[in-house]
SEFIZA-3560 file (N, C-alpha, C; in Angstrom, 3 decimals):
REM SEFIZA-3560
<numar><xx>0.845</xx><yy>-1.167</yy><zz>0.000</zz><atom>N</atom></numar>
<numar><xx>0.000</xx><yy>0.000</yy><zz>0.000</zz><atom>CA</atom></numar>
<numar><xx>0.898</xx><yy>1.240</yy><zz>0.000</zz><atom>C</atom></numar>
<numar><xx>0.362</xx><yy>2.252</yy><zz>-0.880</zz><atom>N</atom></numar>
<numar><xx>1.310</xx><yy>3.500</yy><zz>-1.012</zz><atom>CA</atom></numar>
<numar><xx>0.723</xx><yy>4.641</yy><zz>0.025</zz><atom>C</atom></numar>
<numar><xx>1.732</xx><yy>5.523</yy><zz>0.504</zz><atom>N</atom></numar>
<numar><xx>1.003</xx><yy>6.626</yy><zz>1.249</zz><atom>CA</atom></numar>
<numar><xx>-0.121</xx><yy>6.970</yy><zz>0.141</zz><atom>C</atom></numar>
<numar><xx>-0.315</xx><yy>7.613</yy><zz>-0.887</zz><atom>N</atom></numar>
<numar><xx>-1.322</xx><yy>7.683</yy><zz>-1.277</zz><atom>CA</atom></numar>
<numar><xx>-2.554</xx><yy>7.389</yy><zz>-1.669</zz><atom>C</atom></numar>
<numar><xx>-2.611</xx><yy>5.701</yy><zz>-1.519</zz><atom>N</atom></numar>
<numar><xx>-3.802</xx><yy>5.313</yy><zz>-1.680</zz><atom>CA</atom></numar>
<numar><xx>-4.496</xx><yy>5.295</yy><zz>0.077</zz><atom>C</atom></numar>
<numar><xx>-3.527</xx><yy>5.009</yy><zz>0.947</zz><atom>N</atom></numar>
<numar><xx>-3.532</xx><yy>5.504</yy><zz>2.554</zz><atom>CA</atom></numar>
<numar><xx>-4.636</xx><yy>6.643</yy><zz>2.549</zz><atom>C</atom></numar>
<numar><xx>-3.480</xx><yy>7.487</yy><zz>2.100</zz><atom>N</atom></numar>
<numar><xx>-4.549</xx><yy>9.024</yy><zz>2.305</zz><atom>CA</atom></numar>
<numar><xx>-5.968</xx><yy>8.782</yy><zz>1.604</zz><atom>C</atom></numar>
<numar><xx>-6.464</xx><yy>8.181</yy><zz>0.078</zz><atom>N</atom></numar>
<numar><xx>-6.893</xx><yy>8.724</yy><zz>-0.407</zz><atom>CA</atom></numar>
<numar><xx>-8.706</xx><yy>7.658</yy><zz>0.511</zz><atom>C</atom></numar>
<numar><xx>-8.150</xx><yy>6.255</yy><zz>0.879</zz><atom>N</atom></numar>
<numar><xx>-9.064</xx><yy>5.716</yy><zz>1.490</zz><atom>CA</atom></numar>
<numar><xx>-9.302</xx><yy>5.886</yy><zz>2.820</zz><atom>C</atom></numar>
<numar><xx>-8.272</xx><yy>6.446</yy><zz>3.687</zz><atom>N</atom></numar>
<numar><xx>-8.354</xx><yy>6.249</yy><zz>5.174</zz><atom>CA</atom></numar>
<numar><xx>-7.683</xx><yy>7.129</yy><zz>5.535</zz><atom>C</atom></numar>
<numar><xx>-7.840</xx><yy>8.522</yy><zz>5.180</zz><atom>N</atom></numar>
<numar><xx>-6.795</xx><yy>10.182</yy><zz>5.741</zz><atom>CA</atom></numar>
<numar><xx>-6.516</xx><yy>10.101</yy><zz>7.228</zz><atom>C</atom></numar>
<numar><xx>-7.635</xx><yy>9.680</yy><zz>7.621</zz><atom>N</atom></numar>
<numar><xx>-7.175</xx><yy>9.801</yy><zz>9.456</zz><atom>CA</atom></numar>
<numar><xx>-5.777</xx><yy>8.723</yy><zz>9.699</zz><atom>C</atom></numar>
<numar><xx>-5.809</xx><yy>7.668</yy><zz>9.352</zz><atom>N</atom></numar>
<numar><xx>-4.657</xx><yy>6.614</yy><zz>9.947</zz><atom>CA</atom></numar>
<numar><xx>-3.637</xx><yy>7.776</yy><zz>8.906</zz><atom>C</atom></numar>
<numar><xx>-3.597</xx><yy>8.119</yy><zz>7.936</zz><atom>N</atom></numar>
<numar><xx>-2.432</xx><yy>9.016</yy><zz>7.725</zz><atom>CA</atom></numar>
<numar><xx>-2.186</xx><yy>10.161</yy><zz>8.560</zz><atom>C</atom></numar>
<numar><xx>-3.068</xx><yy>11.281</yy><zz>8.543</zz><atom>N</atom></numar>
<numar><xx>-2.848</xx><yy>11.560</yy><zz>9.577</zz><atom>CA</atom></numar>
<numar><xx>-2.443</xx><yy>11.573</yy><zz>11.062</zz><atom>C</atom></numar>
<numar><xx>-3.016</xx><yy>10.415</yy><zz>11.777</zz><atom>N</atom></numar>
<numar><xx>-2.487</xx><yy>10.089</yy><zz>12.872</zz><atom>CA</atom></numar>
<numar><xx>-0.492</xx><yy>9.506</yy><zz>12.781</zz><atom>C</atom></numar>
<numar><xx>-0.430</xx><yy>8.957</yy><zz>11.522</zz><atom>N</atom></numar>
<numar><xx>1.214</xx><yy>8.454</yy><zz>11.454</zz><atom>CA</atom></numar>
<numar><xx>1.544</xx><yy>9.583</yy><zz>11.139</zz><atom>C</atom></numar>
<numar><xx>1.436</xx><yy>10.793</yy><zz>10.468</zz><atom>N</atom></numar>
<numar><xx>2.317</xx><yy>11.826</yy><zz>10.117</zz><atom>CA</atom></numar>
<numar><xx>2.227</xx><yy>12.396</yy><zz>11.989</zz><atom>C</atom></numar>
<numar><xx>0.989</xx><yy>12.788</yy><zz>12.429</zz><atom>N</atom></numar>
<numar><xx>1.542</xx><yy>13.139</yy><zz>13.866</zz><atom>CA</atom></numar>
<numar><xx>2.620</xx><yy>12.606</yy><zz>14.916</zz><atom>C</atom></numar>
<numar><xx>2.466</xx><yy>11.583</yy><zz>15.077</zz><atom>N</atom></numar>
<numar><xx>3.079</xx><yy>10.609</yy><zz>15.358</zz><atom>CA</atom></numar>
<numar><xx>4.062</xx><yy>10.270</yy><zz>15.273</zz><atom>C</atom></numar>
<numar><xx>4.698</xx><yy>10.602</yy><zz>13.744</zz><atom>N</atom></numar>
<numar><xx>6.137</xx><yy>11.035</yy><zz>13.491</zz><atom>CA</atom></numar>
<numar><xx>6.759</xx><yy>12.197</yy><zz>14.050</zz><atom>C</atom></numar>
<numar><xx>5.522</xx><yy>13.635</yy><zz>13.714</zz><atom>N</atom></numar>
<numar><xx>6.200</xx><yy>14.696</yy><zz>14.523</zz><atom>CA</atom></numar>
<numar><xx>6.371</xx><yy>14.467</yy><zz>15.921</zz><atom>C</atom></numar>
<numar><xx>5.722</xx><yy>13.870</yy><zz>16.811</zz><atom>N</atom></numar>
<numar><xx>6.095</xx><yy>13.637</yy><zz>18.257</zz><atom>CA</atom></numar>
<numar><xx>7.346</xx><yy>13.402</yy><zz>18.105</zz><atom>C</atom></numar>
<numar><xx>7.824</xx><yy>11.835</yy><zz>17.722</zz><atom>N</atom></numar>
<numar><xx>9.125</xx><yy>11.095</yy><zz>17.463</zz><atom>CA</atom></numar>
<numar><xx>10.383</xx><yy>11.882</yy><zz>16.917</zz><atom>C</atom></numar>
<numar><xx>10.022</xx><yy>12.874</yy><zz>16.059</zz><atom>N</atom></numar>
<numar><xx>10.908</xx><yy>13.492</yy><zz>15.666</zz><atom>CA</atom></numar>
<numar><xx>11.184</xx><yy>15.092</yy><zz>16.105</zz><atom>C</atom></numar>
<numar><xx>10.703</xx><yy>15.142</yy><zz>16.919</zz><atom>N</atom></numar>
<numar><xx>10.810</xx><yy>16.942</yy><zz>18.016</zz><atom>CA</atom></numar>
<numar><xx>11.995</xx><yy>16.309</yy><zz>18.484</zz><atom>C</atom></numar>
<numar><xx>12.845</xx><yy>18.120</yy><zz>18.616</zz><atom>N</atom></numar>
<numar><xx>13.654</xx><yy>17.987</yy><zz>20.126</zz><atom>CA</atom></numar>
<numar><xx>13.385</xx><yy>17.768</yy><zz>20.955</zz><atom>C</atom></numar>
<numar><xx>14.150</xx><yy>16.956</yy><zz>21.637</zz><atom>N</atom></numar>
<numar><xx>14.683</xx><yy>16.148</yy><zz>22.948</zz><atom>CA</atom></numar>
<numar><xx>15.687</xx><yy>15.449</yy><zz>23.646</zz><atom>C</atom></numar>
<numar><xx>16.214</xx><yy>14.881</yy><zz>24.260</zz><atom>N</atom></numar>
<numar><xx>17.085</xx><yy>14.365</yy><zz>24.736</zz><atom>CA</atom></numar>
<numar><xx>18.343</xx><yy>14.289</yy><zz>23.615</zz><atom>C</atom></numar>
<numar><xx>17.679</xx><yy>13.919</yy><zz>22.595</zz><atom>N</atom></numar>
<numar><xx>18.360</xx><yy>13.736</yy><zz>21.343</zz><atom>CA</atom></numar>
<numar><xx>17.854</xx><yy>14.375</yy><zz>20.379</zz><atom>C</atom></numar>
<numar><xx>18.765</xx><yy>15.223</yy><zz>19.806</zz><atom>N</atom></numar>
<numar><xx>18.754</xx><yy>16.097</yy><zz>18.559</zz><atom>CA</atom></numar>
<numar><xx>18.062</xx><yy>15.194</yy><zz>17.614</zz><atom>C</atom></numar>
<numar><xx>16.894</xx><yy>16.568</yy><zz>16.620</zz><atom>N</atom></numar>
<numar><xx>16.624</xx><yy>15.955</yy><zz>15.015</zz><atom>CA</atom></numar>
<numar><xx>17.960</xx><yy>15.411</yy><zz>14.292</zz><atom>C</atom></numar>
<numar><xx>18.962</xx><yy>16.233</yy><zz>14.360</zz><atom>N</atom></numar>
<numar><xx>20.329</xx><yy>15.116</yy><zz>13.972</zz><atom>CA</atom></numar>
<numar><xx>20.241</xx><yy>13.773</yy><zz>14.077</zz><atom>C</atom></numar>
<numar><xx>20.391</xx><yy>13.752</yy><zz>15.658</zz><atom>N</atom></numar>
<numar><xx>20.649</xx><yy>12.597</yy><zz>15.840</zz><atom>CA</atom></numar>
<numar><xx>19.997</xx><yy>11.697</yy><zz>15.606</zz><atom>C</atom></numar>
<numar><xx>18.695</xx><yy>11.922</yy><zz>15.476</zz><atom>N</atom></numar>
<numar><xx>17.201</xx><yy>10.708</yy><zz>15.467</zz><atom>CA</atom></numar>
<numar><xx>17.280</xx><yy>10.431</yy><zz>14.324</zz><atom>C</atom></numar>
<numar><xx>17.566</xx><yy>11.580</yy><zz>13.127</zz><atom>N</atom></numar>
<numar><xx>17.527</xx><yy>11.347</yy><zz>11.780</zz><atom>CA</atom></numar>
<numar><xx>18.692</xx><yy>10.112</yy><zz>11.312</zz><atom>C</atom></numar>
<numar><xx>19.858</xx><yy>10.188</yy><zz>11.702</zz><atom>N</atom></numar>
<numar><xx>21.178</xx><yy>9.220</yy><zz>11.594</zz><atom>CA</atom></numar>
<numar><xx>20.431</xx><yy>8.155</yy><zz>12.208</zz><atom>C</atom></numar>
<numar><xx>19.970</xx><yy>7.866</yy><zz>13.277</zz><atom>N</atom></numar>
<numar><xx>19.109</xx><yy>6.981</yy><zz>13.751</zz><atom>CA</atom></numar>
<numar><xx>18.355</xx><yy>6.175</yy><zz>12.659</zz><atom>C</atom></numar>
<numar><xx>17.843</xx><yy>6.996</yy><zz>12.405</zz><atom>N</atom></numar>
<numar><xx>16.215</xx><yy>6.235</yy><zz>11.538</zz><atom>CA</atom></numar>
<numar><xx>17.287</xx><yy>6.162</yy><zz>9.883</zz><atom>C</atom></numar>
<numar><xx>18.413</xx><yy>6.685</yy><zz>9.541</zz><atom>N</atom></numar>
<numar><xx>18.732</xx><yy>6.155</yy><zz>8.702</zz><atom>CA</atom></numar>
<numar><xx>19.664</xx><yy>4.444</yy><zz>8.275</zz><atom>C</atom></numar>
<numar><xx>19.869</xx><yy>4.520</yy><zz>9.719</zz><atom>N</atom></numar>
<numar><xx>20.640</xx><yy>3.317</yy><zz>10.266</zz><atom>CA</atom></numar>
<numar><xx>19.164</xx><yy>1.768</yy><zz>10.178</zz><atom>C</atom></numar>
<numar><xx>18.119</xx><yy>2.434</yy><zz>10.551</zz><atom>N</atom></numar>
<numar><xx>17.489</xx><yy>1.237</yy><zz>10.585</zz><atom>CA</atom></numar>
<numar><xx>16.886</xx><yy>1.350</yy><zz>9.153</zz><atom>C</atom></numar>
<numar><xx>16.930</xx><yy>2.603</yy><zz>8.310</zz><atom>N</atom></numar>
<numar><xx>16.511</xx><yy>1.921</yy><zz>6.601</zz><atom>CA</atom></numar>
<numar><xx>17.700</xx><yy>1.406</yy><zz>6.401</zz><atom>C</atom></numar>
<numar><xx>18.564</xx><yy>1.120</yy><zz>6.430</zz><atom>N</atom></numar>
<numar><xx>19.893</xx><yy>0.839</yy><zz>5.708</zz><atom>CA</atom></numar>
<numar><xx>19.565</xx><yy>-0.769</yy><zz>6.487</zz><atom>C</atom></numar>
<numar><xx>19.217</xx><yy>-0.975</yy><zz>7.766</zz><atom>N</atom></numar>
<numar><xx>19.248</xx><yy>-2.466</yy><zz>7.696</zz><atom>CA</atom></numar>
<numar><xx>18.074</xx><yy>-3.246</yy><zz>7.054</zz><atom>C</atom></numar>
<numar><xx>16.715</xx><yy>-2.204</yy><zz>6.996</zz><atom>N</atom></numar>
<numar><xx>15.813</xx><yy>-2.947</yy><zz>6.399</zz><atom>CA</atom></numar>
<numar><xx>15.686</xx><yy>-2.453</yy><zz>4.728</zz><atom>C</atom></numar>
<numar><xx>16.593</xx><yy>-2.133</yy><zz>4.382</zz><atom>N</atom></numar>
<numar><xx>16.983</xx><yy>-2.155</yy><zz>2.836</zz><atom>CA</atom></numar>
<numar><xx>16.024</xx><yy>-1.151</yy><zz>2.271</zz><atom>C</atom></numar>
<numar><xx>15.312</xx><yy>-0.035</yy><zz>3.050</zz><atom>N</atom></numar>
<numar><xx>14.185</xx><yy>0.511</yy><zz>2.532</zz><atom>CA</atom></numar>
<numar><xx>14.921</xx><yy>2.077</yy><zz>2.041</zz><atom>C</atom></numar>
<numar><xx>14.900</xx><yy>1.903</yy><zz>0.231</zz><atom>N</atom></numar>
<numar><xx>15.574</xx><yy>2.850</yy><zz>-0.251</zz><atom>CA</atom></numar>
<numar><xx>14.979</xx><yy>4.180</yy><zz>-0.607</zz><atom>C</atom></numar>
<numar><xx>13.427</xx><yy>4.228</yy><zz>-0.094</zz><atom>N</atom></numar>
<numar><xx>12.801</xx><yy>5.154</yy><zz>0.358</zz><atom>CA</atom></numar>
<numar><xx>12.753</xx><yy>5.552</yy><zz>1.422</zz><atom>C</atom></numar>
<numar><xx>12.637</xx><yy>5.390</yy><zz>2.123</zz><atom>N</atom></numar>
<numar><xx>12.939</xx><yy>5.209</yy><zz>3.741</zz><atom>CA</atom></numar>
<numar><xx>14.909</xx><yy>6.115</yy><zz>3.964</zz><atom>C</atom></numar>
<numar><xx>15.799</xx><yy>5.259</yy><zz>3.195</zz><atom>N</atom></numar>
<numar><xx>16.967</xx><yy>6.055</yy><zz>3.499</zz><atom>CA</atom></numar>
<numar><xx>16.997</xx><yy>7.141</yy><zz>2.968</zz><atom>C</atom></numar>
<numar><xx>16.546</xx><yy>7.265</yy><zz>1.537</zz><atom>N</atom></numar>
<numar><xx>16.565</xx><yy>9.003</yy><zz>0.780</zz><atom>CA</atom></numar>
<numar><xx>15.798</xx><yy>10.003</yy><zz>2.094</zz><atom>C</atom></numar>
<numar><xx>14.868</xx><yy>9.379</yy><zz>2.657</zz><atom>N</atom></numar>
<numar><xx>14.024</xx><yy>10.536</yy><zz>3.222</zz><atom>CA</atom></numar>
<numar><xx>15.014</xx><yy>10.685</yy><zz>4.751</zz><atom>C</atom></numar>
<numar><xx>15.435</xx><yy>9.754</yy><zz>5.284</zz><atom>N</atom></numar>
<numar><xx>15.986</xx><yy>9.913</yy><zz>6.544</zz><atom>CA</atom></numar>
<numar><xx>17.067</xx><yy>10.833</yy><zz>6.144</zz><atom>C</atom></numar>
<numar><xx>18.237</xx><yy>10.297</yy><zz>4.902</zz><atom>N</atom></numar>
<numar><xx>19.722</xx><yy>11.118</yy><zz>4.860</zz><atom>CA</atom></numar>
<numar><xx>19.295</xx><yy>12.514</yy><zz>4.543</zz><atom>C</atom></numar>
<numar><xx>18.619</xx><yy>13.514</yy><zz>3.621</zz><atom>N</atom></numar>
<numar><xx>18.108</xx><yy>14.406</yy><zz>3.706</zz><atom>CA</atom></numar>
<numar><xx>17.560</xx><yy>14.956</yy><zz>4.687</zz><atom>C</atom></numar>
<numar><xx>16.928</xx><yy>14.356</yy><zz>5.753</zz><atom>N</atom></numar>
<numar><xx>16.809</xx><yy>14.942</yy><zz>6.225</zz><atom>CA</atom></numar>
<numar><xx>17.384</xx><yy>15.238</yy><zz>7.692</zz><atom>C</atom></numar>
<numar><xx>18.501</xx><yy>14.007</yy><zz>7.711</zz><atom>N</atom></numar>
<numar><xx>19.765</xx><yy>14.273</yy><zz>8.443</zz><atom>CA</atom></numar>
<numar><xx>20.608</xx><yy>15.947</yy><zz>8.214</zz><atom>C</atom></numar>
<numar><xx>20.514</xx><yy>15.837</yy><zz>6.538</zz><atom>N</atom></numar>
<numar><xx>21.631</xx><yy>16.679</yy><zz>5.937</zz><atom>CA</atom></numar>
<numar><xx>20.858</xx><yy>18.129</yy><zz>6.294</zz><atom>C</atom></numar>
<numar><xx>19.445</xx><yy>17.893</yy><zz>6.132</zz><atom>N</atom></numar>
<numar><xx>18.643</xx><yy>19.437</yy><zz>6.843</zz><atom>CA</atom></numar>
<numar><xx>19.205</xx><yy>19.825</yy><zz>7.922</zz><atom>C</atom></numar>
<numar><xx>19.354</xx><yy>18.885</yy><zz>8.663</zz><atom>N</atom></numar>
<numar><xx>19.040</xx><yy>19.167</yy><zz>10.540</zz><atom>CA</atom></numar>
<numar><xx>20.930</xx><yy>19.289</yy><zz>10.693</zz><atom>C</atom></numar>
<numar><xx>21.664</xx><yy>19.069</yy><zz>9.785</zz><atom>N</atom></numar>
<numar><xx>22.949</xx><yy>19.675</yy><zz>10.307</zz><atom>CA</atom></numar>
<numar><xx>23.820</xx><yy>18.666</yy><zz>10.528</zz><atom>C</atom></numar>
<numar><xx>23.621</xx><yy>17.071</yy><zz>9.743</zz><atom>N</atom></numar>
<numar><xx>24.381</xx><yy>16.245</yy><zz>9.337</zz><atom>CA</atom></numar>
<numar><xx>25.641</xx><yy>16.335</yy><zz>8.475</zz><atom>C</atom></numar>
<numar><xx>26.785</xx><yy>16.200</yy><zz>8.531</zz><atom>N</atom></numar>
<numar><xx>27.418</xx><yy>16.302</yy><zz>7.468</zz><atom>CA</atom></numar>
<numar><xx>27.802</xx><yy>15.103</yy><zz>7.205</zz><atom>C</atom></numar>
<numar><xx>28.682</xx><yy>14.812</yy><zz>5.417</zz><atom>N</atom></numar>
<numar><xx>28.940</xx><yy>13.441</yy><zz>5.297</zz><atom>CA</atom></numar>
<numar><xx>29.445</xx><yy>12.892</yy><zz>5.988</zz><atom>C</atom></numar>
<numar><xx>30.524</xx><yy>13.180</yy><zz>6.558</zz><atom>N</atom></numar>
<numar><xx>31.262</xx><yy>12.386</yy><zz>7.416</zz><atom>CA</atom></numar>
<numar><xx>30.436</xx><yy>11.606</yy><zz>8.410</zz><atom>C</atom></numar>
<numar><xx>29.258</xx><yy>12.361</yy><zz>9.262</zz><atom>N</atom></numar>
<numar><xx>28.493</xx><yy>11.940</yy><zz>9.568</zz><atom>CA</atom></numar>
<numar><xx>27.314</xx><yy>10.707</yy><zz>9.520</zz><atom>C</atom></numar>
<numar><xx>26.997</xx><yy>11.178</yy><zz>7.925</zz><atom>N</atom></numar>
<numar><xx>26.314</xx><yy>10.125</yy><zz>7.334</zz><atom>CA</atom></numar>
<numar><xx>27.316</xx><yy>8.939</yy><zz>7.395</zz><atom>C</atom></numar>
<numar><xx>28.460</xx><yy>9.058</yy><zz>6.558</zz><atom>N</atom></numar>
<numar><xx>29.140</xx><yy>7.789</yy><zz>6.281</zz><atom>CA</atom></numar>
<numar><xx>29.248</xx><yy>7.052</yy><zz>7.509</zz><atom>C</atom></numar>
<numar><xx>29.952</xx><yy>7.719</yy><zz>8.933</zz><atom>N</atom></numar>
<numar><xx>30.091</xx><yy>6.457</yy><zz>10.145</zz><atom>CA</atom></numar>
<numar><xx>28.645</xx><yy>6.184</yy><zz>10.581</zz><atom>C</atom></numar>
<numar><xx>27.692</xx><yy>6.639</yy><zz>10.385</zz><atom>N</atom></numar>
<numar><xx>26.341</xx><yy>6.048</yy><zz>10.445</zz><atom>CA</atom></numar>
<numar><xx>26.252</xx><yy>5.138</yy><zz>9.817</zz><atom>C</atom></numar>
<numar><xx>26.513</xx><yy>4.899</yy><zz>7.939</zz><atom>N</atom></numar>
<numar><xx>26.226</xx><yy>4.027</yy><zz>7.366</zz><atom>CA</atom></numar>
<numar><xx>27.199</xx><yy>2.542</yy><zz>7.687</zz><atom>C</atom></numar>
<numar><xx>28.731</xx><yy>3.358</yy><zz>8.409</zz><atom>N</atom></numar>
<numar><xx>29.393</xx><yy>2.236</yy><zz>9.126</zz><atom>CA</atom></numar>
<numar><xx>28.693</xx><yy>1.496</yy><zz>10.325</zz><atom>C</atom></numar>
<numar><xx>28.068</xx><yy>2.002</yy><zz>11.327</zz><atom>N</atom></numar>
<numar><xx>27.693</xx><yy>1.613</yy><zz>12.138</zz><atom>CA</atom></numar>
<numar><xx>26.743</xx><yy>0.595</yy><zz>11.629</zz><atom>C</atom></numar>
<numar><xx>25.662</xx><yy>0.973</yy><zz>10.789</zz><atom>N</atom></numar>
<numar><xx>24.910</xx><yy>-0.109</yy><zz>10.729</zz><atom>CA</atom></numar>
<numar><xx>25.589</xx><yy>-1.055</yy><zz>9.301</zz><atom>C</atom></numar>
<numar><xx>26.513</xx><yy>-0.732</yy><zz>8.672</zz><atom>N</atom></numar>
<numar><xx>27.421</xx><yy>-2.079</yy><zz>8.231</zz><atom>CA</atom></numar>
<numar><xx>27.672</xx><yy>-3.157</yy><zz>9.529</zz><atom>C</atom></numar>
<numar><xx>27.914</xx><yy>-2.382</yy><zz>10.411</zz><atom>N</atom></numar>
<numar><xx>28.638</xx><yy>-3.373</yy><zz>11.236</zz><atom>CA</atom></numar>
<numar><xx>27.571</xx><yy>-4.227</yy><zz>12.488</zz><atom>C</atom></numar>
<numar><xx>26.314</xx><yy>-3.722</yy><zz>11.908</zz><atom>N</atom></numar>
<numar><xx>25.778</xx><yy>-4.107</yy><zz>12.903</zz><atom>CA</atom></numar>
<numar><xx>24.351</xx><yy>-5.096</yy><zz>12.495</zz><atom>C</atom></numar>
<numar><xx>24.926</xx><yy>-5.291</yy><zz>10.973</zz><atom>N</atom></numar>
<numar><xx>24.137</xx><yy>-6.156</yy><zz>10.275</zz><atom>CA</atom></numar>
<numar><xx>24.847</xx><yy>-7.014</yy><zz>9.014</zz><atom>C</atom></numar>
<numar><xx>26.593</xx><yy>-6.623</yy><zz>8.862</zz><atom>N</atom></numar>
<numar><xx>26.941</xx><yy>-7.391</yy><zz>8.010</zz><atom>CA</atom></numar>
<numar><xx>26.852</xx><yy>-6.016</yy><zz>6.757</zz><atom>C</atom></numar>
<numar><xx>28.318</xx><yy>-6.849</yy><zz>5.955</zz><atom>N</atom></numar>
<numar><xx>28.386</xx><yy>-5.846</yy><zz>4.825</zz><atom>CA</atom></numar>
<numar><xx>26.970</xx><yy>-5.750</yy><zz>3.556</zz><atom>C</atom></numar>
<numar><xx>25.965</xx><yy>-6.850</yy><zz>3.433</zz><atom>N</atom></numar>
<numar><xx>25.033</xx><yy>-6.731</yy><zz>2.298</zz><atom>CA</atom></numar>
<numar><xx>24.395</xx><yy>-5.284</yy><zz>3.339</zz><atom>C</atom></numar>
<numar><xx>24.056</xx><yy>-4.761</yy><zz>4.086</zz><atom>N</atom></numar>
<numar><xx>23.539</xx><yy>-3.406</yy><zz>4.549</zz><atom>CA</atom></numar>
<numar><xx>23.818</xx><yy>-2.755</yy><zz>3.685</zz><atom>C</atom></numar>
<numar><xx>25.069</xx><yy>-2.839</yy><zz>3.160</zz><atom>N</atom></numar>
<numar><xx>25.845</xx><yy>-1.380</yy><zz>2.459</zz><atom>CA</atom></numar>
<numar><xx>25.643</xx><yy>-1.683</yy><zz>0.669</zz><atom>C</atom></numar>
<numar><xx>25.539</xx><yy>-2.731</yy><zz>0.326</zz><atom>N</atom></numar>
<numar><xx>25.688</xx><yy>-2.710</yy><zz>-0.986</zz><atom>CA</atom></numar>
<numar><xx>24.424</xx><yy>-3.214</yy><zz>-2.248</zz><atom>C</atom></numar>
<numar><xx>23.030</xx><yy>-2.589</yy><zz>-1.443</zz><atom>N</atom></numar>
<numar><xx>22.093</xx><yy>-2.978</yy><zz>-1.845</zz><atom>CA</atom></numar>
<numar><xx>21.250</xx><yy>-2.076</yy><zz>-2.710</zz><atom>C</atom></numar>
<numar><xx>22.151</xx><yy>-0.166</yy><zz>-2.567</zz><atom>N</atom></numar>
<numar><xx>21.819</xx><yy>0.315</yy><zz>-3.202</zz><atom>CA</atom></numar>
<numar><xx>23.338</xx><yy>1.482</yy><zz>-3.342</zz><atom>C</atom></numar>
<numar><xx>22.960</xx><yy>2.124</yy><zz>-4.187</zz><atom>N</atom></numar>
<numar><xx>23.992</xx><yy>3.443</yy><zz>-4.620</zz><atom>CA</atom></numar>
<numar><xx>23.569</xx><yy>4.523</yy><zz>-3.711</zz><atom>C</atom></numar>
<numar><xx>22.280</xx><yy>4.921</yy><zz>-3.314</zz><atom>N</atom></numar>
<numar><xx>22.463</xx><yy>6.154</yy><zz>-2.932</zz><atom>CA</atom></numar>
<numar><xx>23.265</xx><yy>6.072</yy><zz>-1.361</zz><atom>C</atom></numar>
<numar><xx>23.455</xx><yy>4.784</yy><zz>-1.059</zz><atom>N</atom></numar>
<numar><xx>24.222</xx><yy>5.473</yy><zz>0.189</zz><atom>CA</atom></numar>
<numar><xx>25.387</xx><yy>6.099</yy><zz>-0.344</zz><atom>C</atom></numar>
<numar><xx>25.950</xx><yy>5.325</yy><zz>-1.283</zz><atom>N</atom></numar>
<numar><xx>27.029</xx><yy>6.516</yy><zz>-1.777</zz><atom>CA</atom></numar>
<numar><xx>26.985</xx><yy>8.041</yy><zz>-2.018</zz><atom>C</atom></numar>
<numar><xx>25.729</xx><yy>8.231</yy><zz>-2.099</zz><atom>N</atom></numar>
<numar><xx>25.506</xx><yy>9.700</yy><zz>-3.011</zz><atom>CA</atom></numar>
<numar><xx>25.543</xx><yy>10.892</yy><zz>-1.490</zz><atom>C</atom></numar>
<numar><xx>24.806</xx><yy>10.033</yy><zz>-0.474</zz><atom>N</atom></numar>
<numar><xx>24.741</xx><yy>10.766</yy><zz>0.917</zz><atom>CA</atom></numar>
<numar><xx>26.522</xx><yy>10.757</yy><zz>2.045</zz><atom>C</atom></numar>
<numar><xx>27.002</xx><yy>9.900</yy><zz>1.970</zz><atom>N</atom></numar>
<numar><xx>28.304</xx><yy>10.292</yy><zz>2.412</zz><atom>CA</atom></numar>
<numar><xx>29.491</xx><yy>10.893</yy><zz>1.223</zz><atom>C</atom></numar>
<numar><xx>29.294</xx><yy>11.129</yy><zz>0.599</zz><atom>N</atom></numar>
<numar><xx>30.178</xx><yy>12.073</yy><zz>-0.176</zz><atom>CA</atom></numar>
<numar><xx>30.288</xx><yy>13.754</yy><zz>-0.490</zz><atom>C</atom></numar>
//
């Protein structure tokens, strides 16, 4: 199911996940930085190459730099095995 057919049959459950995200993703304890490197670490293990475009961007908003990205994308190399890393190109495109 795509966000858009989501919205177009059932707006409230979209709605409620876009809120829901903003909770998760406010300052707190831990910086939008940091949550963002976060949530890009777990698309990179669940291979979701939508999921990583939207997290590394919006790492790179909140004041990520590559270097950044890249030991993120190390961390979760290492914390799932090298296929993490080589399942798509754009991780390349975000640590460089």
């Amino acid at each position: 199911m795509t966000l858009e057919m989501l919205n177009r049959n059932d707006p409230d459950v979209l709605k409620s996940l876009y809120a829901y995200r903003r909770e998760v993703f406010k300052e707190g304890e831990l910086s939008l930085r940091e949550k963002e490197l976060i949530a890009m670490t777990v698309a990179i293990v669940m291979k979701c190459e939508t999921c990583y475009e939207y997290h590394a961007e919006a790492a790179l908003k909140a004041g990520a730099t590559p270097r950044q990205i890249l030991e993120t994308e190390e961390v979760a190399m290492y914390m799932s095995g090298p296929s993490a890393m080589i399942w798509t190109k754009k991780i390349d495109e975000y640590s460089e």
